[in-house]
N, C-alpha and C positions, 0 to 999 in steps of 0.2 A: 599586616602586623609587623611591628618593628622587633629588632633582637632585645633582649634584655641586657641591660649592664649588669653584666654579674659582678659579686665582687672578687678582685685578684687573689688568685692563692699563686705567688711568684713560684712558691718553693714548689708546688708537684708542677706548674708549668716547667722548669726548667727541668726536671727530670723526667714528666715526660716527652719532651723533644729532645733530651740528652738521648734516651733509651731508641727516639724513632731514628733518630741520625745513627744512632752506630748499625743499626740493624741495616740502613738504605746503605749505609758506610762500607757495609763488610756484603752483602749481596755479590753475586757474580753472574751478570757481572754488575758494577755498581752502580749507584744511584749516587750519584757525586754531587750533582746539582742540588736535592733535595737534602741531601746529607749535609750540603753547604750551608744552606739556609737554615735547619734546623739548628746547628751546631751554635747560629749566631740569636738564634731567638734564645736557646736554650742560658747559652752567656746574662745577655742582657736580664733575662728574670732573675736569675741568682743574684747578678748585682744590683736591682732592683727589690728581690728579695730585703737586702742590709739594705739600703738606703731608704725604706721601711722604716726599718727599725730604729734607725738613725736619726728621723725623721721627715724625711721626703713627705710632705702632703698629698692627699688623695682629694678631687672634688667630684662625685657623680662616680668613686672608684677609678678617675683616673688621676694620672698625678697631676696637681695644681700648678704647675711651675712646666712654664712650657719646655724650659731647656730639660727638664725630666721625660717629658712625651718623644723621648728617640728612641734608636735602636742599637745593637749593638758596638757598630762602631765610632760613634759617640758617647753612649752612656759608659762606654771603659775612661774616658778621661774623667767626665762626668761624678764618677763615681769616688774620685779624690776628695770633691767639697765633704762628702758626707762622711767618709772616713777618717779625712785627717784628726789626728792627734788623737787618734783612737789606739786601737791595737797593732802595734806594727807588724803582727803575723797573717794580720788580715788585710795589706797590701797588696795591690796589682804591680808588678812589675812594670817600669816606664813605657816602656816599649807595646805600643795597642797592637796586640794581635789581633784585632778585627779591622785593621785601618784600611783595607783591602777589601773589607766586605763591605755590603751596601744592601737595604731591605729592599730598593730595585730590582736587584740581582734574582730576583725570583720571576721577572718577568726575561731572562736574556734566555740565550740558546745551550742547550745541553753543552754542547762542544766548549764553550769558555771554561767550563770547571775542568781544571787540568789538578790531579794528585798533589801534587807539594802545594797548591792555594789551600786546598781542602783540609790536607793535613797539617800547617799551620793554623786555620781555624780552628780545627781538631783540639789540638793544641792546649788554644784560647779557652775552649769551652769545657774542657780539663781542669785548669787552671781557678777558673771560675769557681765548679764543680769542688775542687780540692778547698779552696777557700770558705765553700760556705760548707765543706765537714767540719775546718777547724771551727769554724762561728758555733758549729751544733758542741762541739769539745767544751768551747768554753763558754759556754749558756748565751749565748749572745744571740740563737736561730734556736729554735724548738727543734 
């Protein structure tokens, strides 16, 4: 039997791997590795989320445009085409805080997630997170 394609609901995916990462996040003692990964799935949907809305196509539920089918630390640059000249409160700062992360990164050794990588992505997925309240502010995210 194969999986089904469901279709994306960006917005509770990013909340809930926001929700699992601070939990793996704040355990003692932590889950740093897992909190790592999470933190950057979590990102990626929310900006996946607006670029939805934006227009980003979907074919089979997934996005049509393969430079869309990444992951976090790509789809933060990514995420410019779809914005520009939109709302400027709904910018990403230059600077990718996921530029470090990599969806690989889920196959390395627990020992590589050191504190300050994770709380930089922390961060990122914050950032995110705050961005698409303001989208919900101003009608722009349900």
């Amino acid at each position: 039997m194969t999986a089904p394609i469901l279709e994306p609901d960006y917005l509770d995916a990013m909340e809930r791997h926001w929700l699992d990462a601070e939990q793996l996040f704040h355990l003692t003692p932590s889950r740093l590795a897992n909190a790592d990964h999470l933190y950057g799935l979590s990102a990626e949907c929310g900006l996946k989320a607006l670029m939805a809305k934006w227009g980003m196509k979907l074919n089979n539920n997934i996005p049509a445009d393969p430079k869309d089918r990444k992951h976090a630390d790509t789809i933060w640059n990514r995420y410019e085409t779809y914005q520009e000249g939109r709302l400027p409160a709904l910018s990403l700062p230059r600077r990718n805080a996921f530029a470090s992360w990599s969806i690989h990164h889920r196959y390395a050794n627990r020992s590589y997630f050191q504190q300050t990588v994770v709380d930089g992505h922390r961060k990122g997925a914050a950032i995110v997170k705050q961005l698409v309240h303001q989208a919900r502010i101003q009608g722009v995210l349900p």
